[in-house]
N, C-alpha and C positions, 0 to 999 in steps of 0.2 A: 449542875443538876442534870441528872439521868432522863434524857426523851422519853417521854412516856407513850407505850403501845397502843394501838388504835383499840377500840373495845368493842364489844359485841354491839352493846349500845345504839356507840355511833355510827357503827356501821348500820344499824337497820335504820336510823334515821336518816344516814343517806341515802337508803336505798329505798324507805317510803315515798319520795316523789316520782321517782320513776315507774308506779305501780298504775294501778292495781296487779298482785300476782294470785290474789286468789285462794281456795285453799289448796292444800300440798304443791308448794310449786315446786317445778323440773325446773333449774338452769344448770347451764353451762358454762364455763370458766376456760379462756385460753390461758393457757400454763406456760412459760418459758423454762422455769427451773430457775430465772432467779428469782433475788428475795422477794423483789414487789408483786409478782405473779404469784407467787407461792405463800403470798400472805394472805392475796384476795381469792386463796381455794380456801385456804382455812375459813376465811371471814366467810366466804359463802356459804360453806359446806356448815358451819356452825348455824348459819342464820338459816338455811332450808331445814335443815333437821329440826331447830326450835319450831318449823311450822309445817312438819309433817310432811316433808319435804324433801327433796333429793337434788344431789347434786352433781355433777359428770366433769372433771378435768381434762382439755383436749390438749395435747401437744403434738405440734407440728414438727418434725424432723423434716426439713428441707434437703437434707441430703449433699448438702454443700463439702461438706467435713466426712475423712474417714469414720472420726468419733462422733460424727451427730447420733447416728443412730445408736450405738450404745448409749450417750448420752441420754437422752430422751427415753427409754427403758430405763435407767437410772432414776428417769424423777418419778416414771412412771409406778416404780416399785416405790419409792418411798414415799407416794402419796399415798402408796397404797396400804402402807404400813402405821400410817395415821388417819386412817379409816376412810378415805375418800377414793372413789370409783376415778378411775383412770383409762385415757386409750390413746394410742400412738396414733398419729397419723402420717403416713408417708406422704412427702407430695414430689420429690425425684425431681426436683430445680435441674434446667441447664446451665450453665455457666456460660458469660458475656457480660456484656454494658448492659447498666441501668440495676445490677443485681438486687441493692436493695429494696427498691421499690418491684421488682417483680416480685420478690421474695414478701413484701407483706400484701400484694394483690394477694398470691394465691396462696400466703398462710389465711387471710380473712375468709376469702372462698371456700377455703376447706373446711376450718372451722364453722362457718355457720352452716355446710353443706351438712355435716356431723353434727351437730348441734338438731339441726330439724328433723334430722334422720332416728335420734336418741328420744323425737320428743320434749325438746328444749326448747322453748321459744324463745328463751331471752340467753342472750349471749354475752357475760360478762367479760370486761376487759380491765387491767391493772395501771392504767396512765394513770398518772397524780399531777400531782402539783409541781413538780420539777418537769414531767414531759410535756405539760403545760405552755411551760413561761418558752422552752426550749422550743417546743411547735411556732408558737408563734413569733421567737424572734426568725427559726427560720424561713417564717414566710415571710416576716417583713424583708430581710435582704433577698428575700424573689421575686421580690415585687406583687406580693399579693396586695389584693381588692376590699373593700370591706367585708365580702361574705367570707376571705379565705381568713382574714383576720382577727373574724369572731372568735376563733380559736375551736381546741376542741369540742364537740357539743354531748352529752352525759350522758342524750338518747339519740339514736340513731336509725331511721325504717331502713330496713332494707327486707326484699321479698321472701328471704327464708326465715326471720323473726327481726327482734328486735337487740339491737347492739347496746348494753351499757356501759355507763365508765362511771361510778360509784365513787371513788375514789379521787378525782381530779381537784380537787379541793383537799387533798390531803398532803402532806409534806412526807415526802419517802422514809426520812429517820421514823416515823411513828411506825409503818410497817415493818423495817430491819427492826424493831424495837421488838415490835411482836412475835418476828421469829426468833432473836435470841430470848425472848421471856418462853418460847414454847419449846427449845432446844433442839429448832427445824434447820440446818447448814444448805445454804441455796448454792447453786450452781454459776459458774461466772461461762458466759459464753465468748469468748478473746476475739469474736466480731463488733463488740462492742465497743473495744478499745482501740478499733483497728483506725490510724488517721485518715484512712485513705478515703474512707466512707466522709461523706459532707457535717452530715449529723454528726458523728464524732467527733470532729475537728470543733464544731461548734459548742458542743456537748462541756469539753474539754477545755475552751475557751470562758465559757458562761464558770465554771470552776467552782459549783457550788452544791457540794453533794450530801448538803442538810435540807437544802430545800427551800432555806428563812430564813435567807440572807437578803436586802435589799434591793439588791437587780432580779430576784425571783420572783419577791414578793410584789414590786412593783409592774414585772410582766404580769404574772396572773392580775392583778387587778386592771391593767390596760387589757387584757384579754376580756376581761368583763364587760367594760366600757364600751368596747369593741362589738361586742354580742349585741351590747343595746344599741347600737349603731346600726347591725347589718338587720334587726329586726323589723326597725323603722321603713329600711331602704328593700325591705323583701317585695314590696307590693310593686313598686316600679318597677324591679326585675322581673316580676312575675309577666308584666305588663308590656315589657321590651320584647321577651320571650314569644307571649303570643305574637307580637307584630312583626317580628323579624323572621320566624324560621318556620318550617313544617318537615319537621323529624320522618324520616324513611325506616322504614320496616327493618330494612339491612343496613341499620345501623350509621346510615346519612342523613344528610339536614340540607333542605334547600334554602338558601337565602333570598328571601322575597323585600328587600330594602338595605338600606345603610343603617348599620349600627352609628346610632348618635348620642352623645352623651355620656357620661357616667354609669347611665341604666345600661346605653347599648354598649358599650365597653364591658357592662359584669356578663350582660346577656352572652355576647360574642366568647368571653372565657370560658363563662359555661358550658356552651356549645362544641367549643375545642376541646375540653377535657372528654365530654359527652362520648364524641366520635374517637378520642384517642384513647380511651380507656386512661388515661392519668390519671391519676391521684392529686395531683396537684395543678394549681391552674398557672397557663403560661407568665412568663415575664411581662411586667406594664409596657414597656420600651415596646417591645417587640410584637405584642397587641395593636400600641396602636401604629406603629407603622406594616403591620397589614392591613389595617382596619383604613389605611391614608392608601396604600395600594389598591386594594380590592381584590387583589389576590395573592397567592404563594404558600409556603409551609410556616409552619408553625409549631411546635411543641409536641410531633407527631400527626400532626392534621394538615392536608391537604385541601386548599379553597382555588375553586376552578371551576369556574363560569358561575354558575348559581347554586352549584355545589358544596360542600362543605365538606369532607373525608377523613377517613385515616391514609395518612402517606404510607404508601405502598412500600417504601425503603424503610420506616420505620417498623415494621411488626416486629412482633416476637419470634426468635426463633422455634422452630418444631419442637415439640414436645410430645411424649407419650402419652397413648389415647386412654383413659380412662373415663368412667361414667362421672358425671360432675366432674369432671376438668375445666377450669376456666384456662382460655389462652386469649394473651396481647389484653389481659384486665378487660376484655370488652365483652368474650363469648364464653358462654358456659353448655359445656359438651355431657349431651343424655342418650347414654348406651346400652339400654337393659341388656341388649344383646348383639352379637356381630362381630367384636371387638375381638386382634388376633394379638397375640406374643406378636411386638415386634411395628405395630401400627403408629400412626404420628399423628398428629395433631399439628396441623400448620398453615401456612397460606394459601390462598392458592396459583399467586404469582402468575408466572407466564403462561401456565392450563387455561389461565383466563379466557383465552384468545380462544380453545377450543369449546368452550362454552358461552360463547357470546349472546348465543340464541334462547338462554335462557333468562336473560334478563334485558332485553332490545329495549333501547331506548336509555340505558344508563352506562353512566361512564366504564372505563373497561376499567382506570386504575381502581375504581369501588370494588370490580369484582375481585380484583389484583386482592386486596386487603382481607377478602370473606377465609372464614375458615374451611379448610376442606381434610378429609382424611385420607391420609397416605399409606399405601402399602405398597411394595417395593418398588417405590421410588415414582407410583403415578398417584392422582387422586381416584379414589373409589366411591367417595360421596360429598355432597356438597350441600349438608345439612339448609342454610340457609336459602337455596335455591330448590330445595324439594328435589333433588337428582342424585341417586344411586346407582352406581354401575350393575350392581346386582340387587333379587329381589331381598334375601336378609339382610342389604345394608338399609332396605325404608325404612327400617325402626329408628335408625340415628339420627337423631334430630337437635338442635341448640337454639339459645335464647339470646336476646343480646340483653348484658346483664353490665354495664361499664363499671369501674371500679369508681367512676365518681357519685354513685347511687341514683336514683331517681331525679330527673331533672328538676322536676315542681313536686315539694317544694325541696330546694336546694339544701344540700346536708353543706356546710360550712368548707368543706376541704378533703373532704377523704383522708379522715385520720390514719395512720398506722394501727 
């Protein structure tokens, strides 16, 4: 018997509890070009226009690939050709370690930066029920915690709107179902398939590309479970949180006690993610033997004396300056103006030293970590610290914005 397509229907009653949207609502839709994205533009776009409503397509062209960018014009046109509003977004990735996980920090970044920009307050996203079961088995071999283990969550705050996933309850064949009944041919991206990446291997392991087979179905329902578990346990964290730390403006956290406990073990991963901009929360193992230390690194995070950090050796490397740039998942860069052909976005490393005097009294590797803006080959500002070599760079300014969202209350994991 033929899978049957997801239908208008059900899609708006998924999408009724994550509401109120009002009348004529604007959202937004991250696109990839394959099927499961491009089924949740169609769902969407159908279900905004039944309510007077509009909808916007974003893809992100990472720039990894000769053909990304033709690519990405390719779905953009033929979204465009099925009546739905479409826009490229460039985001000019560097290449190095860690790729895909930088690569969905600052495809999110983008997209919701685009997303608020357009007017969009709610930011749809295409996860189902296979990226689901798949999330959460690979946090369990990370050793994630009960809150990484809740799995993905449907709604999501973050400061430029609100992130949904509609969908996560849905089984991928009912989508591909939808677009061969609409006669939509999606796009295969061959990073997808690539072993090298972790997901994939795991992806390709799990071997279940209907979605409803019994080790899928079974995750998503321990993913459920799991939710009701890390809900229970949110007040203790809440609670470890305040007795343990007091968060620095630039993006550090002083430790005022020993994490104890269960609560102080989620508290203390929190914390790491926090300052290292991860997406994902460190290893159990290696949690708590810092936590048995009392200091050293960690998962990008640096703990030293009563400090808490991002390790200075981990950043991201430089990247080009543009307005809403996020760099190292933690800082988000605002440039109405200043900005040359040719500027970086990057650490500010060994400069540190000649800047000491603006942050007296705090560690130098903290200021090692901050962002600062490069041009030919010095820093010229140093957003975080209020210090412009010149008087057109005062405009430059950034947020600290981690990719593991808002500390209190804790988003589950920092989905993809």
């Amino acid at each position: 018997m033929a899978t049957a397509a997801l239908t208008a229907a059900e899609f708006a009653a998924l999408m009724a509890p994550l509401g109120p949207f009002g009348a004529h609502p604007r959202v937004a839709m991250g696109v990839s070009g394959g099927p499961h994205s491009l089924a949740l533009a169609l769902l969407s776009h159908d279900w905004a226009s039944a309510r007077g409503g509009s909808a916007i397509a974003l893809i992100a062209d990472h720039g990894l690939r000769p053909e990304s960018g033709a690519e990405a014009e390719g779905v953009a046109a033929q979204l465009a050709a099925l009546g739905i509003e479409a826009r490229v977004l460039r985001l000019g990735l560097p290449g190095g370690s860690g790729l895909q996980e930088r690569a969905r920090i600052a495809r999110r970044a983008a997209l919701l930066t685009a997303a608020a920009g357009l007017g969009a307050p709610w930011l749809l996203l295409g996860h189902h029920r296979g990226d689901q079961a798949e999330t959460l088995a690979f946090r369990v071999l990370r050793g994630s915690g009960p809150a990484g283990l809740a799995g993905m969550a449907p709604l999501m705050v973050q400061a430029e709107g609100l992130v949904l996933r509609p969908l996560l309850d849905v089984p991928p064949a009912r989508l591909e179902a939808l677009l061969a009944e609409r006669g939509v041919v999606p796009v295969r991206d061959p990073s997808n398939d690539n072993p090298r990446f972790a997901r994939v291997r795991l992806r390709q392991a799990m071997a279940d590309p209907e979605g409803t087979g019994t080790g899928t179905a079974a995750l998503a329902e321990a993913a459920a479970a799991f939710a009701r578990r890390a809900a229970r346990s949110r007040q203790a964290l809440a609670e470890a949180l305040l007795t343990l730390a007091r968060p620095h403006p630039l993006g550090a956290v002083r430790i005022e006690g020993r994490p104890e406990g269960v609560a102080g073990e989620e508290a203390m991963a929190a914390l790491i993610r926090m300052v290292s901009g991860a997406v994902h929360p460190p290893p159990r193992e290696g949690l708590r033997r810092l936590i048995s230390q009392g200091e050293g690194t960690l998962h990008g995070a640096l703990w030293a004396g009563p400090w808490l950090m991002r390790e200075p050796a981990a950043v991201a490397p430089p990247q080009p300056a543009r307005d809403g740039a996020v760099w190292d998942g933690r800082w988000r860069l605002s440039a109405p103006a200043g900005l040359l052909p040719g500027d970086l976005w990057g650490a500010l490393g060994e400069a540190a030293s000649d800047h000491r005097a603006l942050a007296e009294g705090l560690p130098l590797a903290l200021l090692r970590s901050l962002p600062a803006l490069w041009r030919g080959g010095v820093p010229v500002a140093i957003p975080a610290l209020g210090w412009a070599a010149e008087a057109p760079l005062a405009v430059i300014g950034c947020h600290f914005a981690p990719a593991s969202g808002p500390l209190l209350p804790l988003s589950p994991a920092g989905e993809a």
